[in-house]
C-alpha positions in Angstrom: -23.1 1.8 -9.6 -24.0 -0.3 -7.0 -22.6 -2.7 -4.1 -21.9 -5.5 -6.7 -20.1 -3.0 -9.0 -17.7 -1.6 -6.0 -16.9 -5.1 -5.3 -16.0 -5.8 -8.9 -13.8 -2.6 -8.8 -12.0 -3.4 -5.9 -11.2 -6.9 -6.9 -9.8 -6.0 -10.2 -7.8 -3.2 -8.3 -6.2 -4.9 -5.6 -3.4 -6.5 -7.5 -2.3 -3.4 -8.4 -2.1 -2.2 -4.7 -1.0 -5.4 -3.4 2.6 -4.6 -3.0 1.8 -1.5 -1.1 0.9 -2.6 2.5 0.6 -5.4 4.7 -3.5 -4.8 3.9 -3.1 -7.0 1.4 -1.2 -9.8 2.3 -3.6 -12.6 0.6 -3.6 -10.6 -2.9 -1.3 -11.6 -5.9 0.5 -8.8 -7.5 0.7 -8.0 -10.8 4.0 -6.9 -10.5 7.5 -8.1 -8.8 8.3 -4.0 -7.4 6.4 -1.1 -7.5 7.8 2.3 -6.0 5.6 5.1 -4.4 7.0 8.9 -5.5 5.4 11.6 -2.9 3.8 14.2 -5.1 2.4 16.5 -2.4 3.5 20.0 -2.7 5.6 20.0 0.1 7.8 17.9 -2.1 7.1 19.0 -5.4 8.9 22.1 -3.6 12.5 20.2 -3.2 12.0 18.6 -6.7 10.4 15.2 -6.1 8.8 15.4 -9.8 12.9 15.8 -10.8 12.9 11.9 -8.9 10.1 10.4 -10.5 10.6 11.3 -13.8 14.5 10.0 -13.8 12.8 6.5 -11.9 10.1 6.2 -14.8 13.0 6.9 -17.4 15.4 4.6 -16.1 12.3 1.5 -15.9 11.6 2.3 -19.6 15.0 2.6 -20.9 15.2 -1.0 -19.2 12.5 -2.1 -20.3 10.6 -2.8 -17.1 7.6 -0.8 -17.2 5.0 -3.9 -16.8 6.9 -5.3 -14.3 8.1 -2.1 -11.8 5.1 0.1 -11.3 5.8 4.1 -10.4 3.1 5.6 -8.5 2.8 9.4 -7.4 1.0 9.3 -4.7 0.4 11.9 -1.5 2.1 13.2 1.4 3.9 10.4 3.5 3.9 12.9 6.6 7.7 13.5 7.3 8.0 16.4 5.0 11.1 17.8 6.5 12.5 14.3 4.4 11.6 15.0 1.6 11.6 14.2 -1.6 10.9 10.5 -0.4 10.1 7.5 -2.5 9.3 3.8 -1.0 10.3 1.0 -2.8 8.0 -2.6 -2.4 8.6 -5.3 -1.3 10.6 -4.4 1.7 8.8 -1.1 2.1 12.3 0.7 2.1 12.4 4.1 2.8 14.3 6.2 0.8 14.7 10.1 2.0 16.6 13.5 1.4 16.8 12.5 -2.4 18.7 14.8 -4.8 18.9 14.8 -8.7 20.3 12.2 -9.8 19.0 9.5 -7.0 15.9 8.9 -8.9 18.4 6.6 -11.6 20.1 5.2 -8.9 16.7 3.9 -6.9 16.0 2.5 -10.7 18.9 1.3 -11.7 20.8 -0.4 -8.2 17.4 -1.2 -6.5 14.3 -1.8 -8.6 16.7 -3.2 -11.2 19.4 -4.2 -9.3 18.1 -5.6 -6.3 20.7 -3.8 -3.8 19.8 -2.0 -0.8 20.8 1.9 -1.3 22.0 2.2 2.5 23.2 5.8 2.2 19.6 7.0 0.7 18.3 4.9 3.2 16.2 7.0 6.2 18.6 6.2 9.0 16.4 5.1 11.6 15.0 2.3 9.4 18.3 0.7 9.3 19.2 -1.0 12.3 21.9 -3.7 12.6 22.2 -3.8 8.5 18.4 -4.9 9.0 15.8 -3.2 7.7 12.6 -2.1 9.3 9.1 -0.8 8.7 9.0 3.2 8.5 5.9 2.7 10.4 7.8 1.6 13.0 10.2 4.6 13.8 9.3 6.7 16.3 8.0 9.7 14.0 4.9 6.9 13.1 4.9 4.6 15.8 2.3 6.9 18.1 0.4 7.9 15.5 -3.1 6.5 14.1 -4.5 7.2 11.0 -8.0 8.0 9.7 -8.3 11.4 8.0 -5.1 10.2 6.8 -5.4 6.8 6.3 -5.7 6.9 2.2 -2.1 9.5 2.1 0.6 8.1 0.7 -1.2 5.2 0.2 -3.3 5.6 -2.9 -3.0 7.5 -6.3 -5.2 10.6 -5.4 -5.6 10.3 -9.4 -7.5 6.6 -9.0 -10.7 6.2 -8.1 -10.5 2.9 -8.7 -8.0 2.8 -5.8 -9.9 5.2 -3.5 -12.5 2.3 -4.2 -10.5 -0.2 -3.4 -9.5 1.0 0.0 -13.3 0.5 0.8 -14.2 3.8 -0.8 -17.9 4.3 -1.3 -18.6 1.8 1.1 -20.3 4.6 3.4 -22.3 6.0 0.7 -23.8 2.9 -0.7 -24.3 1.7 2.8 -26.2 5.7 3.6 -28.6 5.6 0.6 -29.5 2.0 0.6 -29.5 0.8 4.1 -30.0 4.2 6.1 -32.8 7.3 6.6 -30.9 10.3 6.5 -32.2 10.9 10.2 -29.9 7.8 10.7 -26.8 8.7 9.1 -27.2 12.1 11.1 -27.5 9.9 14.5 -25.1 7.7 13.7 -22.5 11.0 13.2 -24.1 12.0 16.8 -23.4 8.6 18.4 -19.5 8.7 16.9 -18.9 11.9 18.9 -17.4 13.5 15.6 -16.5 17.1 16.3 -15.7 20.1 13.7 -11.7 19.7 13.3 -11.7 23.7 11.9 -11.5 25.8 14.8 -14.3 25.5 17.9 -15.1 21.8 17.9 -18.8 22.2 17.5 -20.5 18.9 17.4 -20.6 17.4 13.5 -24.3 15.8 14.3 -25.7 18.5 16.1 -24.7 20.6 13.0 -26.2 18.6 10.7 -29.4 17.6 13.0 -30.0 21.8 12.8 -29.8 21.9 8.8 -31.8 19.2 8.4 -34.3 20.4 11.0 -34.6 23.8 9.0 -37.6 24.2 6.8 -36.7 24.8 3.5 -37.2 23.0 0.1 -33.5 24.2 -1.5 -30.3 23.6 1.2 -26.7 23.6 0.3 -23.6 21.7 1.6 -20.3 23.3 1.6 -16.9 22.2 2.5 -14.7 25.2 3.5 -11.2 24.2 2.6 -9.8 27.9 2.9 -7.0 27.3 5.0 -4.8 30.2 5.6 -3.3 29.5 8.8 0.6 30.5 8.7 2.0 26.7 8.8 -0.7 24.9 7.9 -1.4 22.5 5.7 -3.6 19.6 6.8 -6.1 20.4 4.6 -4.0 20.6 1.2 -2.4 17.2 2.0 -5.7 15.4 2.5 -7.2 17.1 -1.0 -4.1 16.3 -2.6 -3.2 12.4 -1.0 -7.2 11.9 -0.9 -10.0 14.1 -2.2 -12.4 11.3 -3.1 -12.5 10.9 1.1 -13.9 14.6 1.3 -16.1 14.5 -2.0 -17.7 10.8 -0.8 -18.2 12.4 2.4 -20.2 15.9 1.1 -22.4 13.7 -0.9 -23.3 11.5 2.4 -23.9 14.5 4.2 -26.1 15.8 1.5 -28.1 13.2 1.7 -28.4 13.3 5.1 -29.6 17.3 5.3 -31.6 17.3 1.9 -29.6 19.1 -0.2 -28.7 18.5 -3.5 -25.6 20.7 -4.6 -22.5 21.4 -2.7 -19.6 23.9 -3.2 -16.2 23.2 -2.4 -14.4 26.6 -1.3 -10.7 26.4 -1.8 -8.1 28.9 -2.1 -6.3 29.9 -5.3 -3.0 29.2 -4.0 -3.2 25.5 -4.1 -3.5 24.9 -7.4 -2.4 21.8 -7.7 -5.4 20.6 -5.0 -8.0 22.4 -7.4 -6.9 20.4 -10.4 -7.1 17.2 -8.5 -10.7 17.8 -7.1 -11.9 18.7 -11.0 -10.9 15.7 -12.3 -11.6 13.6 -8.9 -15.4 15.3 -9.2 -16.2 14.2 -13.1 -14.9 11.0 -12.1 -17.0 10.2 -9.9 -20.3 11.5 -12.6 -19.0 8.8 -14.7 -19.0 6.3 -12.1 -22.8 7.6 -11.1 -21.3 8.4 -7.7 -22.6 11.8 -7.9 -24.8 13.2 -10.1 -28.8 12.5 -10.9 -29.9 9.5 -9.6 -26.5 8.3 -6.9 -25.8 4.4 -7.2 -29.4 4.0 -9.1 -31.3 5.9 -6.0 -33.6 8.6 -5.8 -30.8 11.0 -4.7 -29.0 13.4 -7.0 -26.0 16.0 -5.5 -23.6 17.6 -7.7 -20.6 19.5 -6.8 -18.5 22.8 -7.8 -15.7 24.5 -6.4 -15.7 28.2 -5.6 -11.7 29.6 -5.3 -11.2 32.0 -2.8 -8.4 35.0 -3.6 -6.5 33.9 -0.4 -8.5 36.2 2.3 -8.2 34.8 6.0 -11.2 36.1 7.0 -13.4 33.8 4.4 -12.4 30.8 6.6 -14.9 32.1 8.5 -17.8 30.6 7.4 -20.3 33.8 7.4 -17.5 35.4 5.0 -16.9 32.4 3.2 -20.8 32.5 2.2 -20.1 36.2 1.2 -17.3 35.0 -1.1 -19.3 32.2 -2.8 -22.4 34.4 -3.9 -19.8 36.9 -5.2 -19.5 39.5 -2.6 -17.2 40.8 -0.2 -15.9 38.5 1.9 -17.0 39.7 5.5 -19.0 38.3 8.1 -22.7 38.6 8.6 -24.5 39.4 11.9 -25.5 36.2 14.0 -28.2 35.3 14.5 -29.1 33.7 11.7 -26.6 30.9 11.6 -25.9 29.1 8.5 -28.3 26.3 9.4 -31.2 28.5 8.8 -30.3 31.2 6.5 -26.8 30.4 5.2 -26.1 30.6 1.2 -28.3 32.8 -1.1 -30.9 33.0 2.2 -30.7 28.9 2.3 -30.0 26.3 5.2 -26.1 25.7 4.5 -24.0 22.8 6.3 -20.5 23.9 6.5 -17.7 21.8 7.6 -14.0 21.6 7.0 -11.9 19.6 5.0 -10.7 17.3 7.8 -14.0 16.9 9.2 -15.2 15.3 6.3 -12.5 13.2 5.9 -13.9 11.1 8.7 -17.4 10.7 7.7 -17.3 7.7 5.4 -15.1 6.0 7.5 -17.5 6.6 10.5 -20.6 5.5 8.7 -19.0 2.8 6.9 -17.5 1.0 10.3 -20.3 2.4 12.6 -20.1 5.0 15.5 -18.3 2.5 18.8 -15.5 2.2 16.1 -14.7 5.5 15.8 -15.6 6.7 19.2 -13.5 4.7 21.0 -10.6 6.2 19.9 -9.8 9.6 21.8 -11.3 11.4 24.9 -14.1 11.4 26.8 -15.4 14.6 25.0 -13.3 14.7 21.8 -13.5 11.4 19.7 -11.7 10.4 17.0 -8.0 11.6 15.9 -6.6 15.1 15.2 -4.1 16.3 12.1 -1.8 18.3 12.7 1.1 20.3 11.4 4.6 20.3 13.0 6.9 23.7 12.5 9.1 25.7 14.2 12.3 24.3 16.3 11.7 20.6 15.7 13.5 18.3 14.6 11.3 16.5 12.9 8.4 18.7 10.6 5.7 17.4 9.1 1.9 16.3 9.1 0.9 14.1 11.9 -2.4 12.2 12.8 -2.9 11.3 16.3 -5.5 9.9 19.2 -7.1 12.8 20.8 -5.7 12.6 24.6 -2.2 12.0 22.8 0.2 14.7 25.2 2.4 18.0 23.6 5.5 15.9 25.3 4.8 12.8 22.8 4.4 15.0 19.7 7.0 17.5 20.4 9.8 14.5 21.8 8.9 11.3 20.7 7.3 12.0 17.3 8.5 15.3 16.8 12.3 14.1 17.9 12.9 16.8 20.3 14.3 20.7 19.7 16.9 21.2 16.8 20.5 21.6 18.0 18.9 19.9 21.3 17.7 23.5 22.7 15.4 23.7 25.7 12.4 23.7 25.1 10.0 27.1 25.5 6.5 27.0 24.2 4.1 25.5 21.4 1.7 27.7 19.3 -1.5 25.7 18.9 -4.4 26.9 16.6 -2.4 29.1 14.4 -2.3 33.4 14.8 -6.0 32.4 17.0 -4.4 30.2 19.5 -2.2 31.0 22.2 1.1 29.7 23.8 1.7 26.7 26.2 4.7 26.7 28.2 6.7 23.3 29.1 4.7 23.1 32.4 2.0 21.2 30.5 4.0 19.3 28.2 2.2 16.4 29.8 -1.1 17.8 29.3 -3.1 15.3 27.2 -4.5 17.2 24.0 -8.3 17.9 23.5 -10.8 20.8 22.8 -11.0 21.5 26.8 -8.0 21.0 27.8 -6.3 23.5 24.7 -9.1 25.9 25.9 -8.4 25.7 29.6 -4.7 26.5 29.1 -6.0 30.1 27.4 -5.4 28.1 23.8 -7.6 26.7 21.0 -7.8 23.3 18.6 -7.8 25.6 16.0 -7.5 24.0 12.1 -4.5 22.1 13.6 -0.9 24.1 13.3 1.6 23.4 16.3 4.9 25.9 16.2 7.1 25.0 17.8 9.7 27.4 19.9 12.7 27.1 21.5 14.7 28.9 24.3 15.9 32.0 21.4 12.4 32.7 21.0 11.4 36.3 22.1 7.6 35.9 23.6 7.2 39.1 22.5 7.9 39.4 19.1 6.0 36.2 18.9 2.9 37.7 20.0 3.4 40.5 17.8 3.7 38.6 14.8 0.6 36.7 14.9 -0.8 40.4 15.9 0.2 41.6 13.0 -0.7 38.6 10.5 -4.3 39.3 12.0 -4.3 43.0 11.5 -3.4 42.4 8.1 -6.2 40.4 7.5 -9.0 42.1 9.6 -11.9 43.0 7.2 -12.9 45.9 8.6 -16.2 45.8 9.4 -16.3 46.0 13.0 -14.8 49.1 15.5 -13.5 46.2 18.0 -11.0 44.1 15.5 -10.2 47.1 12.8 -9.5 49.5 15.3 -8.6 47.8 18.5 -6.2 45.3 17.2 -3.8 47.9 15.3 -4.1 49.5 18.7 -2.6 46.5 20.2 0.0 46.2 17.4 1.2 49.5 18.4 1.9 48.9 21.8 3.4 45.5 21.2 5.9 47.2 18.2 6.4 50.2 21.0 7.5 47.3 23.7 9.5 45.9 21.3 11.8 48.8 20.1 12.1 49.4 23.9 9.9 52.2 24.0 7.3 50.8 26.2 5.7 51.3 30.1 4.1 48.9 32.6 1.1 51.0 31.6 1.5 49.5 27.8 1.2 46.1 29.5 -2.3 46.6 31.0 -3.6 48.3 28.5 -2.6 45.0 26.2 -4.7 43.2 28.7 -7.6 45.3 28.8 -7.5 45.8 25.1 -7.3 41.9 24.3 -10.4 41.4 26.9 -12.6 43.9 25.1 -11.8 42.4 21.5 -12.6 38.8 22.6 -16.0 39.8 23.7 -16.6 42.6 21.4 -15.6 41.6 17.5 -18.0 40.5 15.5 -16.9 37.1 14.3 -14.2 34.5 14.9 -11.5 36.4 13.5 -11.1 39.3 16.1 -12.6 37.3 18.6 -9.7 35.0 18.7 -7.1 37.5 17.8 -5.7 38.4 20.8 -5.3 35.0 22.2 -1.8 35.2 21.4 -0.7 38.5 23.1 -3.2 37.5 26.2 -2.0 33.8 26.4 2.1 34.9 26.4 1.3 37.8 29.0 -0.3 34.8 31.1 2.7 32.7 30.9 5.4 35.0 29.9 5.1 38.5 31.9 8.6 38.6 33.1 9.6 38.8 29.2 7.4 42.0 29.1 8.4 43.3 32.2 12.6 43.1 30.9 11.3 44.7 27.7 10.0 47.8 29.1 12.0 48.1 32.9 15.1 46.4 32.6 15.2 47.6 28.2 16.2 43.9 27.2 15.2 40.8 25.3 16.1 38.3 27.5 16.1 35.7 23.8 18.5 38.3 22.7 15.9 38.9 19.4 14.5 42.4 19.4 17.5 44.3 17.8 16.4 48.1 19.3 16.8 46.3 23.0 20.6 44.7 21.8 24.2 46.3 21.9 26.7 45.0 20.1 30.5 44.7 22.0 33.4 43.7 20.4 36.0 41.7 23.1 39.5 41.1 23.3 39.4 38.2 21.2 39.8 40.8 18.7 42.7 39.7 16.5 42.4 43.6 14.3 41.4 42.0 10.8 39.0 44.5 9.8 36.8 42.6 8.5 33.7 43.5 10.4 35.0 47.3 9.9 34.6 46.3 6.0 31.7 45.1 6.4 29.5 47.9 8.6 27.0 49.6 6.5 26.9 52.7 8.8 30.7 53.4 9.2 30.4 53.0 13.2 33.8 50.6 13.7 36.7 52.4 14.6 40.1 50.2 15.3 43.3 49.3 12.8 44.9 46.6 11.8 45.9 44.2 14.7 44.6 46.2 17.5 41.1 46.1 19.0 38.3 47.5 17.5 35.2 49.0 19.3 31.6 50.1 18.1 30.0 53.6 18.3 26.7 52.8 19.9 25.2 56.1 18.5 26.0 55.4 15.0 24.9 51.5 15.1 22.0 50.6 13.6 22.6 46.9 14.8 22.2 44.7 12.1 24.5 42.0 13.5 26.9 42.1 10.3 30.0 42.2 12.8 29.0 39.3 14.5 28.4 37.1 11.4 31.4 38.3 9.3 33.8 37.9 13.0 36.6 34.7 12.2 37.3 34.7 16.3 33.4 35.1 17.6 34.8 38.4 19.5 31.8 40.4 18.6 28.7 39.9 21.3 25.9 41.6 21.9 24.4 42.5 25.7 
C-alpha cells in the first residue's frame, strides 16, 4: 500500500459516499438516495436494528437495492433521539422512530418521494422548509475532529475510512517524517491527554522514545467506566480505523512494534468491530511486517478488561494486561521507562488518539488554532442528567458550561432552574450556575475544585440533593477501590459513613469537618489516581453547597426534598376520603374512612411516598 494505492481507493470509494455530505459536492453518485441507519449502541438499545432491517426489506421487496443504498453507520450525537435514520439527498432527519417507521421511510420517502413531516426532527422543519440538522442549535456550536468520521462512515469500510483521507497521516509519518518529527509535530499541535489530567501527548511520547530500551509497547486504554460515559465506545464503534491508524503512527514514532488495545468486556459490540477493523488493515499492509512497503512492522491485539474501574488507571491497566491483579504500582517508575512486562509503554486514551492522524496529516497550526491558550484542540463530551437534550457532543476547548448546557444542551427538562454540572465523572466535582460562563479548559475545570476527566457532564437541576449527590459518586468509588492502599480502602468508606449518617439525619457539624479533613488527607495520601481524585466530589459540593449540609444535620431537612429519613409526609384538606392511599400503604400507618380526612402515623411510616403517587387530589405533601 502506498500513496498511489490510497488514492485509487478513495477514488473508487467516493461515489458511494457522495450523497452523504456536502464534502463531496463535485462527485457523481452511484446512486439516486442512500439512507444512513445509526448502529451505535445507544440505539441498538431503542431498537434501531428493528428500523434498518424493515428499510432494507421494503428496498428489496421493491426492487431498489442498486439504486437506494442503506448504510449502518455510528453515533449521530443526539442520542436522546434516537433510533435516527437520515435520508440523502436533502439530508432529512428522521428521529424518535418506532417499529413500523422503518417501512414507511422505505416505502413514502426513498420510494415515494414524500417528505415524512411527523417523523421529521422538529426543529429541522421550519416554514414547511427543510434545513440541515447541522444547523439546529444541538450542532450549530459544535466542531468536529475526534468525531469527524461518526455518523459519517461505515465503521465496517475501510475503504470509506480511506476515503475520508484515512491513512493520509501514516503514509505521510513513515515516508516523509523521522519519528523525532512526528513526535515534534504532536508537541507543536499542543495535543493534550483527553483521559483524565491533560498531560501533554508530545511530552509523553518524547519520554518513551527517550527511554533506552530495544522492546517498547504502545497501548491504548479504552477502559472507560465512568457512570455516563461513553465517548470512547462511540468513537470505537462510529470510527476505530481513526484510533488503530493512530497507535500505529505513534509506534512508529516511540520504536515499538506491538500495541494492545485494552477494552472492556461490556462493549461487545466495539470489540467485534476493532477485530475485524485490525485484520483489515493486515490485508491492506497497513499494519503488519513491512507498513506501506517500509521498514516498519507493528501489530495489534486487544486485551478485555472484566469491567474494573481502577484498570483505567494506567499502572493497573498494565497489571490487567500481563494477567495480574488489576492494582496500581508504586511511582516512580512511570510507564515511559518501565511500563509493560518491565518495558517503556506509551499509554493514551481512546479520544486522544483520535486526533493524531488528523494532526499529522493537516500539520500542527491547524489543529492548534482551535481552542485555548493552554488546551488545543476540541473536547468530547457526554450530556446526562436534567437536560433536555442528551447525547455526545464535540466542542472548541474555551466553549462555556452556559453554551453546552442552554444552547446545545436546550436547557433543564420541564424548564427547572438550573443547580450544578458534574464534570469528570465520580473524580470531578460540582460547578454551580455562578460559572456557567466560565469558558471550559484543563485550568479553568481545575480552578473551580473540578477536573477534565474522560469527558462526562451530569447535569442537575434544582430537585437535586448536593448531598446525596456526593454520596453516590462516594459510593461508586468505594465500590471500586482496589484495596491496596490505607488512605482510599479505609478512608473513603469512612467518608461514606458520615455522608450516609448525614443523610438519614443522623449527622453533626463535627461530621462536616471531619468530611473535609478526611477528603484532604486522601487527595494527598492514595496511592494512584483513583483515591486521589475520589473525594473531589464530597470536597467540591461542601465548597459550593454547605448550607445543604448545614440543613441536613441542624435544621434535619433536605431542602431538594430527596433524602426520605429527613421527609414527613402530611395529608391536607384536599382530602376527598377515597382510601386509596390507605389501600395502598405497606406499613398500615393511614388511619381515616371513607369521605373524611385521613392522617399519617409518623411513627409507623416508613416514607416511601406511595400516598403521594397513588393521591387523585395531590392532598398528600411532604415537609
Amino acid at each position: 500500500m502506498n500513496l498511489k494505492e490510497l488514492l485509487e481507493i478513495k477514488d473508487r470509494t467516493l461515489p458511494q459516499m457522495a450523497l452523504r455530505s456536502n464534502l463531496f459536492e463535485d462527485v457523481n453518485s452511484i446512486y439516486e438516495k442512500q439512507v444512513l441507519v445509526c448502529g451505535d449502541t445507544g440505539c441498538r438499545s431503542s431498537h434501531s436494528e428493528v428500523i434498518e432491517k424493515e428499510i432494507r426489506e421494503a428496498i428489496k421487496k421493491a426492487g431498489k437495492e442498486k439504486s437506494i443504498d442503506v448504510v449502518r453507520v455510528g453515533c449521530f450525537g443526539l442520542c436522546e433521539a434516537g433510533p435516527i435514520a437520515i435520508v440523502y439527498p436533502g439530508g432529512k432527519f428522521y428521529a424518535y422512530l418506532k417499529e413500523g417507521d422503518g417501512t414507511r421511510i422505505a416505502e413514502e420517502d426513498l420510494i415515494g418521494g414524500n417528505t415524512i413531516e411527523e417523523l421529521i426532527y422538529k426543529e429541522t422543519l421550519t416554514d414547511d422548509i427543510l434545513k440541515s440538522i447541522y444547523e439546529t442549535s444541538f450542532y450549530k456550536k459544535q466542531k468536529k475532529i475526534a468525531h469527524k468520521n461518526c455518523g459519517l462512515v461505515n465503521p465496517n469500510s475501510l475503504e470509506e475510512y480511506i476515503a475520508l483521507d484515512g491513512y493520509r497521516g501514516l503514509e505521510k509519518a513513515l515516508n516523509n517524517m523521522t519519528p523525532q518529527e512526528v513526535i515534534d509535530e504532536i508537541k507543536e499541535s499542543g495535543l493534550r491527554g483527553r483521559g483524565g489530567g491533560g498531560f501533554p501527548t508530545g511530552l509523553k511520547w518524547q519520554f518513551t522514545r527517550d527511554a533506552q530500551n530495544d522492546t517498547k509497547y504502545v497501548i491504548c486504554n479504552a477502559d472507560e467506566g465512568d457512570p455516563g460515559a461513553f465517548m470512547d465506545r462511540s468513537i470505537l464503534e462510529g470510527d476505530p480505523y481513526s484510533v488503530i491508524e493512530a497507535m500505529t503512527i505513534a509506534a512508529y514514532a516511540i520504536g515499538a512494534h506491538q500495541g494492545y488495545i485494552y477494552i472492556r468486556a461490556e462493549y461487545p459490540s466495539a470489540v467485534a468491530l476493532l477485530e475485524k477493523s485490525i485484520e483489515k488493515a493486515k490485508e491492506l499492509n497497513l499494519m503488519g511486517k513491512n507498513i506501506m512497503g517500509t521498514e516498519f512492522s507493528f501489530d495489534l491485539e486487544l486485551r478485555l478488561g472484566a469491567g474494573a474501574f481502577v484498570c483505567g488507571e494506567e499502572m493497573a491497566l498494565i497489571e490487567s494486561i500481563e494477567g495480574k491483579r488489576g492494582i496500581p504500582r508504586n511511582k516512580p517508575p512511570f510507564p515511559a521507562n518501565e511500563g509493560l512486562w518491565g518495558k517503556p509503554t506509551l499509554i493514551n486514551n481512546v479520544e486522544t488518539y483520535a486526533n493524531v492522524a488528523q494532526i499529522i496529516f493537516r500539520g500542527a497550526d491547524w489543529f492548534n488554532k482551535i481552542g485555548t491558550e493552554k488546551s488545543k484542540g476540541t473536547k468530547v463530551f457526554t450530556l446526562g442528567g436534567k437536560i433536555k437534550r442528551t447525547g455526545i457532543i464535540e466542542v472548541p476547548m474555551g466553549t462555556t458550561l452556559r453554551e453546552i448546557i442552554y444552547d446545545i444542551g436546550g436547557g433543564i427538562i420541564d424548564d427547572k432552574e438550573f443547580k450544578a454540572v458534574q464534570t469528570g465523572g465520580p473524580s470531578g466535582g460540582c460547578i454551580t450556575k455562578d460559572y456557567l460562563d466560565t469558558p471550559i479548559d484543563y485550568d479553568n475545570l481545575t480552578a473551580l475544585g473540578s477536573m477534565m476527566g474522560s469527558g462526562g457532564m451530569i447535569v442537575m437541576d434544582e430537585d437535586t440533593c448536593m448531598v446525596d449527590i456526593a454520596r453516590f459518586f462516594l459510593e461508586f468509588t468505594v465500590d471500586e477501590s482496589c484495596g491496596k492502599c490505607t488512605p482510599c480502602r479505609e478512608g473513603t468508606k469512612r467518608m461514606l459513613e458520615i455522608l450516609e449518617k448525614i443523610t438519614e439525619g443522623n449527622g453533626t457539624l463535627e461530621d462536616i469537618d471531619r468530611l473535609e479533613e478526611l477528603g484532604n488527607i486522601i487527595k494527598v495520601s492514595s496511592l494512584c489516581g483513583l483515591g486521589q481524585s475520589a473525594p473531589n466530589p464530597v470536597l467540591s459540593t461542601l465548597r459550593y453547597f454547605i448550607d445543604e449540609y448545614e440543613a441536613h444535620v441542624v435544621d434535619h431537612t433536605c431542602p431538594a426534598h430527596h433524602c426520605k429519613n429527613l421527609l414527613n409526609y402530611f395529608i391536607t384538606d384536599a382530602c376527598i376520603g377515597c382510601t386509596r392511599c390507605k389501600r395502598e400503604c405497606p406499613v398500615d400507618c393511614i388511619e381515616g374512612e371513607v369521605k373524611k380526612l385521613h392522617v399519617i402515623d409518623q411513627e409507623k411510616c416508613i416514607k416511601c411516598g406511595n400516598c403521594m403517587e397513588v393521591c387523585p387530589k395531590h392532598a398528600v405533601v411532604f415537609k
